[in-house]
VOGU-3710 file (C-alpha; in Angstrom, 3 decimals, decimal comma):
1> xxxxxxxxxx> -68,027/-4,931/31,467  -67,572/-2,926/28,439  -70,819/-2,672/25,848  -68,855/-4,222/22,935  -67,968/-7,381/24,967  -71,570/-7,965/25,696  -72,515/-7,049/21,919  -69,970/-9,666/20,922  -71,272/-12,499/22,434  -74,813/-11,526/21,688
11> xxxxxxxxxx> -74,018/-12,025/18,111  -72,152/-15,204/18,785  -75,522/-16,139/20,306  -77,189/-15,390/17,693  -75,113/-17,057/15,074  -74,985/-20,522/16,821  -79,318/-20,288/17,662  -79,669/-20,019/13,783  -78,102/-23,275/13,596  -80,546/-25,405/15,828
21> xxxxxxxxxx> -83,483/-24,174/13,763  -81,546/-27,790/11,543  -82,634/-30,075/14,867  -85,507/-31,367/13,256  -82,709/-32,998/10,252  -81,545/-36,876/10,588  -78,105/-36,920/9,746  -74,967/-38,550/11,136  -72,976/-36,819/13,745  -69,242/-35,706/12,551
31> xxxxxxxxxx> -66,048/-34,578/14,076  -67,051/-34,139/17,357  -65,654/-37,283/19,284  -62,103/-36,612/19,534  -60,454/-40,244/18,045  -62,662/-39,634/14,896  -60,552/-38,798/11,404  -62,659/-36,388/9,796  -61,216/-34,228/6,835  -62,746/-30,454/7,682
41> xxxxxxxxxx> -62,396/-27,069/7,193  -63,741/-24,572/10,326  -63,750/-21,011/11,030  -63,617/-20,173/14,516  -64,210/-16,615/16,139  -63,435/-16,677/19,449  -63,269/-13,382/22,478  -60,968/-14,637/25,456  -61,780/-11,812/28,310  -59,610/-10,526/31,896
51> xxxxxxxxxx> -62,522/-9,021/33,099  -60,655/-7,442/35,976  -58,005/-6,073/33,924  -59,911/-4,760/31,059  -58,104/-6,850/28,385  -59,553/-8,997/25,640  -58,244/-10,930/22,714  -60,537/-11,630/20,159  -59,493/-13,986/17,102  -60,584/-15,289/14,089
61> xxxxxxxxxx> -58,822/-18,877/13,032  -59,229/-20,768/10,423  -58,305/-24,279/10,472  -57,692/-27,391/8,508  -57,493/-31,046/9,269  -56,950/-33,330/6,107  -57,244/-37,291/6,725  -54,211/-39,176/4,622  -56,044/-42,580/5,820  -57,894/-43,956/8,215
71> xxxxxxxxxx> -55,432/-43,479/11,284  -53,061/-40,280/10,315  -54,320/-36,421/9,955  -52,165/-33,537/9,205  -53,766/-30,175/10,758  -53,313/-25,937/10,636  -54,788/-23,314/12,131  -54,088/-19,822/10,835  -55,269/-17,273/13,757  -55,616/-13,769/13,046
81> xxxxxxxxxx> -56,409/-11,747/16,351  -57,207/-8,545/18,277  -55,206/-7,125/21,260  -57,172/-4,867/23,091  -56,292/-3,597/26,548  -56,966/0,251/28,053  -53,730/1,513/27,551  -52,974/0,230/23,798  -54,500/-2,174/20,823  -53,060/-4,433/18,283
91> xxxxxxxxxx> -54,069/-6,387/14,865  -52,400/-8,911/13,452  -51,224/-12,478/12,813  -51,271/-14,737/15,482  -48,548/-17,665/16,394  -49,676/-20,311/13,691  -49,942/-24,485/14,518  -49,421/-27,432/12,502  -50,098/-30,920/13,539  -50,154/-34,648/12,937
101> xxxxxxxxxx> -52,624/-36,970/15,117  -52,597/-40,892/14,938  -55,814/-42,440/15,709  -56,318/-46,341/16,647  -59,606/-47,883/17,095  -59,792/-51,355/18,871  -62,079/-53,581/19,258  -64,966/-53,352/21,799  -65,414/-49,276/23,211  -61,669/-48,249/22,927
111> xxxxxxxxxx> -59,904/-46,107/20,868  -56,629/-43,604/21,259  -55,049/-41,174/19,460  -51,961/-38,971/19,979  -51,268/-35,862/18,295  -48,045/-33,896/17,883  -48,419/-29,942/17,160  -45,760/-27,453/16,744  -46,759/-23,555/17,360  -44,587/-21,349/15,032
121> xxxxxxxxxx> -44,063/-17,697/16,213  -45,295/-16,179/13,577  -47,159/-13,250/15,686  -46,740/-9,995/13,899  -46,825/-8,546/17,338  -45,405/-9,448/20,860  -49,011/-8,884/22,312  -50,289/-11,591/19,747  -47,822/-14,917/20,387  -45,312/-16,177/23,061
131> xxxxxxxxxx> -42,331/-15,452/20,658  -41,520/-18,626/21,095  -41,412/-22,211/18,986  -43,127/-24,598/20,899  -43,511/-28,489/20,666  -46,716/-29,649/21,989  -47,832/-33,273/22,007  -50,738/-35,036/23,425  -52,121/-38,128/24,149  -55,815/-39,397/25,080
141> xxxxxxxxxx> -58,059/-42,055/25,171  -61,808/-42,414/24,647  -64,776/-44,404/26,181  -67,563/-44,855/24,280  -70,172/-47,599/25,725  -72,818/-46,574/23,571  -73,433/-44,666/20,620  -75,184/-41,540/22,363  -72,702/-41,144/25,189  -68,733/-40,878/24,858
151> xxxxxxxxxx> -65,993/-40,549/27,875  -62,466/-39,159/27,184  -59,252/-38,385/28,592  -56,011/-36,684/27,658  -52,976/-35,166/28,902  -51,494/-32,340/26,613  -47,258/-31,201/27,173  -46,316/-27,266/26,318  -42,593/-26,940/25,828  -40,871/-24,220/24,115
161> xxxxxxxxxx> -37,772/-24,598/22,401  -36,005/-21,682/20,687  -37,151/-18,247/19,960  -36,690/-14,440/21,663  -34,518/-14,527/24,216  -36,777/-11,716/26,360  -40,041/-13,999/26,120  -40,518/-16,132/29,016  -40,152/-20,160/28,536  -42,850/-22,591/27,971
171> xxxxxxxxxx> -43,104/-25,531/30,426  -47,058/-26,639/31,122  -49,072/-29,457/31,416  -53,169/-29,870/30,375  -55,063/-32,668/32,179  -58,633/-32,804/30,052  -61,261/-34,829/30,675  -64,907/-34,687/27,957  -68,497/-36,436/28,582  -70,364/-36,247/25,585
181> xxxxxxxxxx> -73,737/-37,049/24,479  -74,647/-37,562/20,986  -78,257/-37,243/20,282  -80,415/-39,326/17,983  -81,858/-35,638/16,704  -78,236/-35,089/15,491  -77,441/-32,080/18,343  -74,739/-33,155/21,240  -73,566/-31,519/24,103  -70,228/-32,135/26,009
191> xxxxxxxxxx> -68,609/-31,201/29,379  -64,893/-30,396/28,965  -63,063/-29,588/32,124  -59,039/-28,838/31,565  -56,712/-28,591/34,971  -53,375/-26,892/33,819  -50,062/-26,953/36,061  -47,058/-24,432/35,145  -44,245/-26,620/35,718  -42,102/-23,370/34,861
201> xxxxxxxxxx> -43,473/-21,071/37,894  -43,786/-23,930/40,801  -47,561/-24,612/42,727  -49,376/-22,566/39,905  -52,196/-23,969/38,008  -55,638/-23,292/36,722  -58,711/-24,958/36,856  -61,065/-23,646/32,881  -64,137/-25,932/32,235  -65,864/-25,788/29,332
211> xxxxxxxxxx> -69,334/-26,615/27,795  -69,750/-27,402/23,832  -73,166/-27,487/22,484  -73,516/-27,956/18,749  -75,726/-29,180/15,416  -75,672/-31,463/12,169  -76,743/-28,279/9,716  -76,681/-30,896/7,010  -74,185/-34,000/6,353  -71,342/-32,508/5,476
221> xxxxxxxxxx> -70,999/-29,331/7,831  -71,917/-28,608/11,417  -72,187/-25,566/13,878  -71,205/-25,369/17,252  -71,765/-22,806/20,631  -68,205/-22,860/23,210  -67,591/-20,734/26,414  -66,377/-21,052/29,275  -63,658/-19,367/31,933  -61,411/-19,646/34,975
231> xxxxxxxxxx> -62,717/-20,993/37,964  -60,259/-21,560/39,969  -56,339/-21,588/40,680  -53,426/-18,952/40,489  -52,329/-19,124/37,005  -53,547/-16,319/34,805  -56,125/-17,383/32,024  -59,292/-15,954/30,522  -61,895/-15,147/32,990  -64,651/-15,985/30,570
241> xxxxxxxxxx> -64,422/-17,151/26,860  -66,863/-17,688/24,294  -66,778/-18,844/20,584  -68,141/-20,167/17,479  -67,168/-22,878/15,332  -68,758/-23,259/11,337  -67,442/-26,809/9,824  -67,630/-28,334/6,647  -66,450/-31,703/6,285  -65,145/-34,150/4,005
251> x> -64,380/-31,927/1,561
//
């Protein structure tokens, strides 16, 4: 593996240990159960590796969620990335999203939510998007028995619509399931396995947990520590991935 790959994460290291020097604060947990509306702003670095292959994206998003009320949230991330591969490099713009999620909370420890996201290709290059529009909605549920522990479950549709004619259609499917626990020190942890099936290119799929371990820095912003990689299957995806997350919410 290439010294800058293991420099990268080193610093991502480094950035999210800073941030549990704050476990020793009381403060409420925010944004990290997925049926909660939360108003936030977050920039996310990310480095997606093919180890085998030599190739690496590396991206910097920044993203948006703004509540209207207590069920609806209207969402963007703006991804600006790195292409990097032996034979050739590119900078640029990524494919941008927008979204709307509904969130319902019912009585006892139930609650839903269903989002609706549309990826715009936007990519200033061909190495940086799918070229494609795509129309991606989601639904999932969540299980929350007690305050420190939280169960959810989702299913997530890819479909592209119109866009180059040379760039290969969109037809996928995302089975995720999260365990979180919520500490009382106001750090949590959660287990995110995702299954993905290309309905496009029969009997291929992917198997890609990941593990989330973040902080409270102080009520209104949080830090968080993501990686994870392939395991399994015949559909191509990252072999490892690590990133960073920096929130502030309620703005």
């Amino acid at each position: 593996m290439s010294k800058k790959y293991i420099l990268a994460a080193v610093c991502l290291l480094c950035c999210a240990s800073t941030a549990f020097a704050q476990l020793q604060k009381n403060y409420i947990i925010h944004d990290v159960v997925p049926t909660e509306n939360v108003t936030s702003l977050e920039f996310n670095p990310s480095l997606d590796v093919l180890e085998n292959s030599g190739t690496s994206v590396s991206k910097m998003a920044f993203k948006a969620g703004f509540a209207l009320d207590e069920h609806l949230n209207i969402g963007m991330e703006i991804p600006l990335a790195r292409y990097e591969s032996p034979e050739k490099s590119k900078n640029g713009l990524a494919d941008v999203s927008l979204s709307l999620t509904a969130t319902q909370y019912v009585y006892g420890p139930w609650s839903f939510g269903t989002t609706f996201e549309f990826v715009l290709p936007t990519a200033t290059d061909d190495l940086l998007g799918t070229g494609k529009l795509q129309f991606s909605p989601s639904v999932y549920a969540v299980y929350m028995p007690k305050s420190n522990f939280f169960f959810a479950a989702g299913y997530k549709q890819y479909w592209s619509t119109i866009g180059a004619d040379h760039r290969p259609d969109i037809d996928k499917g995302r089975f995720r399931a999260i365990m979180g626990y919520l500490s009382d020190n106001q750090w949590w942890v959660m287990i995110d396995p995702r299954y993905t099936i290309d309905y496009q290119n029969s009997a291929r799929a992917n198997f890609t947990p990941e593990v989330e371990i973040g902080t409270m820095v102080h009520q209104g912003s949080s830090v968080y520590l993501r990686a994870g990689g392939k395991l399994g299957g015949n559909l191509p995806a990252s072999d490892w991935t690590v990133s960073v997350g920096f929130k502030v919410l309620h703005l």
